[in-house]
C-alpha positions as CSV (number, residue, x, y, z in Angstrom):
1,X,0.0,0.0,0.0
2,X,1.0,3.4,-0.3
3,X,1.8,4.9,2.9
4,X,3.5,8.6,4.6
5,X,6.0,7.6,6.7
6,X,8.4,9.1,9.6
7,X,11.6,7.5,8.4
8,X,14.1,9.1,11.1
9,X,13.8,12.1,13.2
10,X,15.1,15.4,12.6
11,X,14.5,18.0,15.6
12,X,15.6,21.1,13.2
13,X,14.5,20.5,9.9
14,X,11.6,17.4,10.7
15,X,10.5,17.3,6.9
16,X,13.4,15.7,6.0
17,X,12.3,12.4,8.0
18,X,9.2,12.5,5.6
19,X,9.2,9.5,2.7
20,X,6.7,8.6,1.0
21,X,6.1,5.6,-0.7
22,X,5.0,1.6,-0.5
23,X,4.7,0.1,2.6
24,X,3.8,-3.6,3.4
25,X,-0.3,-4.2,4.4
26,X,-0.9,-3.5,8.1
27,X,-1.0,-6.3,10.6
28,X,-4.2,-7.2,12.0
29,X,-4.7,-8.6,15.4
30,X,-7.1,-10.9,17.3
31,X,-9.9,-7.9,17.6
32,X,-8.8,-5.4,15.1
33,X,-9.8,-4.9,11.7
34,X,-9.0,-3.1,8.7
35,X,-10.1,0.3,6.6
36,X,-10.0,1.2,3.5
37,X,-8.7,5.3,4.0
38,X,-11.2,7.4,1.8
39,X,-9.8,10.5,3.7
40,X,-6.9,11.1,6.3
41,X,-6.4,14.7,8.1
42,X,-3.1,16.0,9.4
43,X,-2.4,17.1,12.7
44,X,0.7,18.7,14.3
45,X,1.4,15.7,15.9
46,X,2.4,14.2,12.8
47,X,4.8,17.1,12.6
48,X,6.0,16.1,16.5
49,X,6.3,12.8,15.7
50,X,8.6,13.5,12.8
51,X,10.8,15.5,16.0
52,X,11.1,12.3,17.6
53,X,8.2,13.3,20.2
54,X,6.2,10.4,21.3
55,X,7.8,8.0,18.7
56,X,10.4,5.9,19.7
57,X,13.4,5.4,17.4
58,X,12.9,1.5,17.3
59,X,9.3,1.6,15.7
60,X,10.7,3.6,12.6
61,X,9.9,3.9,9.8
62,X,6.3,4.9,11.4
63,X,3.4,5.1,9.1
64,X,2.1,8.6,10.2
65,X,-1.2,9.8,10.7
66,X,-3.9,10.1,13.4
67,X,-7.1,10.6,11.4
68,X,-9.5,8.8,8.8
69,X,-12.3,8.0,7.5
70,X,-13.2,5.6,5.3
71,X,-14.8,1.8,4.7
72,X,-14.1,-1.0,6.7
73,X,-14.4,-4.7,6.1
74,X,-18.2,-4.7,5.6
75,X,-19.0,-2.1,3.6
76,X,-19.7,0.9,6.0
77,X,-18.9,3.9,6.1
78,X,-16.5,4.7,9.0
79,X,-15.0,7.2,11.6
80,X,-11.6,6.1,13.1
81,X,-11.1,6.7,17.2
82,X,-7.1,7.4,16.8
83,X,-6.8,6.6,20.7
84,X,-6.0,3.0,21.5
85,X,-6.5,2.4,24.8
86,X,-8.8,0.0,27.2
87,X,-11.4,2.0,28.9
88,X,-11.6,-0.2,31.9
89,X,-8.2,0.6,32.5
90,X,-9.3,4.4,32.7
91,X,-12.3,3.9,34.8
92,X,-14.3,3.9,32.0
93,X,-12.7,6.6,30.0
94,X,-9.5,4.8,27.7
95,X,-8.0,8.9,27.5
96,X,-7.2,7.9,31.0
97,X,-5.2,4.5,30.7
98,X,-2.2,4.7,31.4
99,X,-1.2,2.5,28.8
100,X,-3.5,4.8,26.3
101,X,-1.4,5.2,23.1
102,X,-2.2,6.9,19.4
103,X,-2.5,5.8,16.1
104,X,1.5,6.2,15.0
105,X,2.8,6.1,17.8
106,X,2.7,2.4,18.1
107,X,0.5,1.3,15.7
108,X,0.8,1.8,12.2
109,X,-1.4,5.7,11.2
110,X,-3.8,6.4,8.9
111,X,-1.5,8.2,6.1
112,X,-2.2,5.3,3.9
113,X,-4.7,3.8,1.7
114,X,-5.5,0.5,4.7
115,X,-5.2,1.2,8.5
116,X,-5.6,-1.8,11.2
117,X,-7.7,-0.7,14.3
118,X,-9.4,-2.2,17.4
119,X,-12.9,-2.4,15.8
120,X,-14.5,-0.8,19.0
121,X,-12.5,2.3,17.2
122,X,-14.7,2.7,14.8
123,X,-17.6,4.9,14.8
124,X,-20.3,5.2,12.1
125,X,-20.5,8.3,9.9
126,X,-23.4,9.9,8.9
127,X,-23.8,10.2,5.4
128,X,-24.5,13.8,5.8
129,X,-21.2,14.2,6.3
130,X,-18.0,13.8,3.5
131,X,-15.1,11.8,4.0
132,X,-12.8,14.8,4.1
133,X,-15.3,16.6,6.6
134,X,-15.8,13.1,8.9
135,X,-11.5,12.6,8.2
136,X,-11.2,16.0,10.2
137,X,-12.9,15.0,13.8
138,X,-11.1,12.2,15.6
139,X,-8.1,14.5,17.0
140,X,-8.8,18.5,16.6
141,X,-12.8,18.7,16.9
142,X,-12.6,15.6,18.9
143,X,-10.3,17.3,21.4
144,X,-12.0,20.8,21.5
145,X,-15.2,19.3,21.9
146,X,-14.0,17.5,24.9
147,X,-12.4,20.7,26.3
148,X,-15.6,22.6,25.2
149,X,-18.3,20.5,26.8
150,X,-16.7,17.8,29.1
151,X,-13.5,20.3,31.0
152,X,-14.5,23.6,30.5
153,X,-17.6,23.4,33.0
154,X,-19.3,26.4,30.9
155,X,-23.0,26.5,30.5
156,X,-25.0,28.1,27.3
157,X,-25.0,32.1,27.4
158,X,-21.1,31.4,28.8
159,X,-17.9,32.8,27.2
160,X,-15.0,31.5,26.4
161,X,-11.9,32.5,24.9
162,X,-10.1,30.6,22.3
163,X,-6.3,30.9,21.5
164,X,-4.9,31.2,18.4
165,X,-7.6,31.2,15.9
166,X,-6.4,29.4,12.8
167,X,-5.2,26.1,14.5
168,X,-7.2,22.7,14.1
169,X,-8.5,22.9,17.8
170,X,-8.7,26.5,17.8
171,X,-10.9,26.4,14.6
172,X,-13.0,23.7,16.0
173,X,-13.6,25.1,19.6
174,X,-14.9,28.7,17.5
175,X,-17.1,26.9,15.3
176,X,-18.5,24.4,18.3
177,X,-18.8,27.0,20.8
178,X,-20.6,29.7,19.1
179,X,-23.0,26.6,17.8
180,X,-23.7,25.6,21.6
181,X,-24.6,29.5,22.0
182,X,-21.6,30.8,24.0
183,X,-20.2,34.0,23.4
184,X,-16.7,33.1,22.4
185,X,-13.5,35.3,21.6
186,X,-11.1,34.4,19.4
187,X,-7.0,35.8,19.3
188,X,-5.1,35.3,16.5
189,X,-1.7,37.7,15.2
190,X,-2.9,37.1,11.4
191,X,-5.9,39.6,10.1
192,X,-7.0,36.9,7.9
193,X,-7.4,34.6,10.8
194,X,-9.2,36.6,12.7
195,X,-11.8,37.7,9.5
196,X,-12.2,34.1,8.9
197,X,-12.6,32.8,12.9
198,X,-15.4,35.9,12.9
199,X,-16.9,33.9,9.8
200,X,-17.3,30.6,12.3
201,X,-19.4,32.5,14.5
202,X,-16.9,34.3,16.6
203,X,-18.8,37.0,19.4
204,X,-15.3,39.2,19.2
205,X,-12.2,38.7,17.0
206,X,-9.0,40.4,18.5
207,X,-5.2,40.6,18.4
208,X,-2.9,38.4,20.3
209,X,-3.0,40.1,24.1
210,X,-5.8,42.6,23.2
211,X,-8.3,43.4,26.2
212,X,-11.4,41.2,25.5
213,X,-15.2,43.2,26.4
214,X,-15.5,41.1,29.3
215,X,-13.5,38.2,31.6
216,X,-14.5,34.8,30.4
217,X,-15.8,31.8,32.4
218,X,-13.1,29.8,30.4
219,X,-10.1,30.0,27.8
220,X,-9.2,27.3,25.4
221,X,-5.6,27.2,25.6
222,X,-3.3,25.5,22.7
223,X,-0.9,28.4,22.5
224,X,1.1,28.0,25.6
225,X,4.1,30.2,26.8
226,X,3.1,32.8,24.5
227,X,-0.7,33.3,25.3
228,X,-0.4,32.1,28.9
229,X,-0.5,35.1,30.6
230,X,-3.2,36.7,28.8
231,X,-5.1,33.4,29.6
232,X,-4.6,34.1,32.9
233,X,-5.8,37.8,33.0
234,X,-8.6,37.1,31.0
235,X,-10.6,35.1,33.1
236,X,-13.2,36.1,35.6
237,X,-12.9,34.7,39.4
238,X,-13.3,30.9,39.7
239,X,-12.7,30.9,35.8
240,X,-10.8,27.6,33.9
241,X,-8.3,27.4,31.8
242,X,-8.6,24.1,29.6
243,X,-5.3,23.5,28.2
244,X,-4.4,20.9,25.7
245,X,-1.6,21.7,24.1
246,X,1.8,24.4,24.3
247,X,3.1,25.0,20.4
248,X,5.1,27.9,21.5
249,X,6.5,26.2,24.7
250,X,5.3,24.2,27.7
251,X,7.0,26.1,30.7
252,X,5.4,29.9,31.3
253,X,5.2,31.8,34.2
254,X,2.9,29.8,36.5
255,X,1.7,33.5,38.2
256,X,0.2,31.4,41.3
257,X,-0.5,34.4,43.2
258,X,-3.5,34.9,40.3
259,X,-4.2,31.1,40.3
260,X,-5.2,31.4,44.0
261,X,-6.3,34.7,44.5
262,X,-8.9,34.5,42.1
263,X,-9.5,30.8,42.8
264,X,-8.8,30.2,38.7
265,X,-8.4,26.7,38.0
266,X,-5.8,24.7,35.6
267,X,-7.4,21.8,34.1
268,X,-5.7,19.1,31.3
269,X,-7.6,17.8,28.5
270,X,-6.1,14.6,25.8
271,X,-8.4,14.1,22.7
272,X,-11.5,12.3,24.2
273,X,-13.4,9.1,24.1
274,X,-15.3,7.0,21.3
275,X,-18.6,7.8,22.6
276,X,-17.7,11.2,22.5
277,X,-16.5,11.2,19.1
278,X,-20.0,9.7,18.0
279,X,-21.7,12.4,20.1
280,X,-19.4,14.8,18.3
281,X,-20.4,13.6,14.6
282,X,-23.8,13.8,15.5
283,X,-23.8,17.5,17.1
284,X,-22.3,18.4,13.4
285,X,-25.4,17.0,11.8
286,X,-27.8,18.3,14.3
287,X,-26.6,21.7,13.8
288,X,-25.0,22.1,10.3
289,X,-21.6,22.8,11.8
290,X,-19.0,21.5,9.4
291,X,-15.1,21.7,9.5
292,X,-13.1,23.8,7.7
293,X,-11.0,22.4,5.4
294,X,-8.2,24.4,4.4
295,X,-7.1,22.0,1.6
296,X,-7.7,18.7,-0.1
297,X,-4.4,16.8,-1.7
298,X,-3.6,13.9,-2.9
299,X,-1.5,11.5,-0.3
300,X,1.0,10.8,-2.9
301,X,1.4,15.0,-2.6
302,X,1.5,15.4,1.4
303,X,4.7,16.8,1.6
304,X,3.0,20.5,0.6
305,X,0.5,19.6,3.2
306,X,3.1,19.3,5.9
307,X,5.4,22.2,5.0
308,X,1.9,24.5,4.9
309,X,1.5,23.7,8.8
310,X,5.0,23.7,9.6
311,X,4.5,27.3,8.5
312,X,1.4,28.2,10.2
313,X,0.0,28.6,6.2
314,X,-3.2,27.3,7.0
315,X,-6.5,27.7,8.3
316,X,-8.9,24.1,9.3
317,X,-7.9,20.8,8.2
318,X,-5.4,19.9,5.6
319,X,-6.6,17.2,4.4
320,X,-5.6,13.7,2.3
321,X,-7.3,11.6,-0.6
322,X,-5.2,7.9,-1.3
């Protein structure tokens, strides 16, 4: 099969691990089953991956890729659950075993035209959705839903603030957010980001830093070092930050004296479960909500697809066709 693959890791220039080419078929275990890739998205952690994070050396060359959709054995039409993990393990929630790993990490991704799963991991799609739009949800919209409606503890008629318009869970949390009916403020440096995150249904667009209207109940943070501390100030008392992810550094200034004052709370969020990604695809049908895609390329053509988000060219899902 043809397949994307991480062959070695390159912390400076990661592209350069990239190859493309054929692969053998994926291994299928007692319990797992294959799909036939109609659609795969890309995610930064494909560009991590290519780093060395989360991949050991040992399992390369590493078909990459966390998300598909596509056909399995029998004919349907499938969502694939990226997160292999045994939910008994995570009293009842597989995000929190311990033993929890992603698709590429040490199983074979979905950056080809087969990928073996766990078939508990798949999830129907609803035909009102495309394989390109259903190929975007099982790691950005699955992880800003999570954030949105399961961490973030804010009710309808709430705000939040959302981080770096433009990103995959960053475009998701607007478009999800301002469908739910929270008022929801988005930052991003670009103009263009911030015209098209005001298109998704944004309240407020503003610069990176800018004084918001009001303090949120919650921010949405992806951003890390850079955004943290106007994360921080831009929350009411007893507000959340839900934070899933640090692309400009993990290690700000903690500013505990504003944690505990204001009794603001800090609160981790990993992708999400498979019943939430079917309660995901079906809040996109019940409201009309679709993801943005910011392109459609052919696999055999994903190097363009990874050196557009290695350079922040982009805004919603790039997206792959075998």
């Amino acid at each position: 099969m043809f397949a994307v693959t991480a062959s070695r890791f390159d912390e400076d220039n990661p592209l350069d691990g990239l190859a493309l080419g054929e692969r053998p078929d994926p291994d299928v275990p007692d319990g797992w089953t294959t799909v036939t890739v109609r659609a795969a998205a890309l995610n930064h952690h494909d560009l991590w991956s290519l780093k060395g994070v989360g991949l050991a050396a040992e399992r390369l060359p590493m078909v990459l890729g966390c998300d598909a959709a596509g056909v399995d054995e029998d004919g349907n039409e499938v969502i694939v659950h990226a997160v292999i993990g045994d939910p008994a393990r995570g009293g009842g929630d597989e995000t929190l075993d311990p033993k929890r790993t992603l698709l590429s990490e040490l199983h074979p991704g979905t950056l080809a035209e087969k990928v073996a799963v766990p078939r508990r991991n798949l999830v129907p799609k609803p035909a009102e959705l495309s394989f390109e739009e259903a190929a975007c949800l099982p790691t950005a919209w699955l992880t800003a839903y999570r954030m949105l409606f399961t961490k973030s503890g804010v009710q309808p008629g709430g705000s939040v603030l959302v981080q770096g318009a433009g990103g995959g869970v960053a475009t998701a949390a607007i478009a999800l957010g301002a469908a739910a009916g929270f008022r929801v403020y988005a930052t991003s440096r670009s103009a263009g980001k911030r015209e098209r995150a005001a298109g998704l249904g944004a309240t407020g667009v503003f610069e990176s830093g800018a004084r918001l209207p009001e303090r949120v109940d919650a921010v949405i943070e992806t951003v890390g070092e850079a955004t943290w501390s106007h994360s921080l100030k831009s929350l009411r008392p007893g507000g959340r930050i839900v934070v899933s992810g640090a692309t400009s550094g993990p290690l700000p200034p903690a500013d505990l004296n504003r944690v505990f004052f204001l009794q603001l709370s800090v609160v981790g969020s990993t992708m999400g479960t498979r019943d939430e990604l079917e309660r995901l695809a079906r809040f996109l049908v019940a409201t009309g909500v679709r993801p943005p895609v910011d392109r459609v390329l052919p696999l055999a053509r994903a190097a363009e697809g990874f050196a557009a988000m290695a350079d922040g060219e982009l805004f919603g899902k790039i997206v792959f066709t075998p």
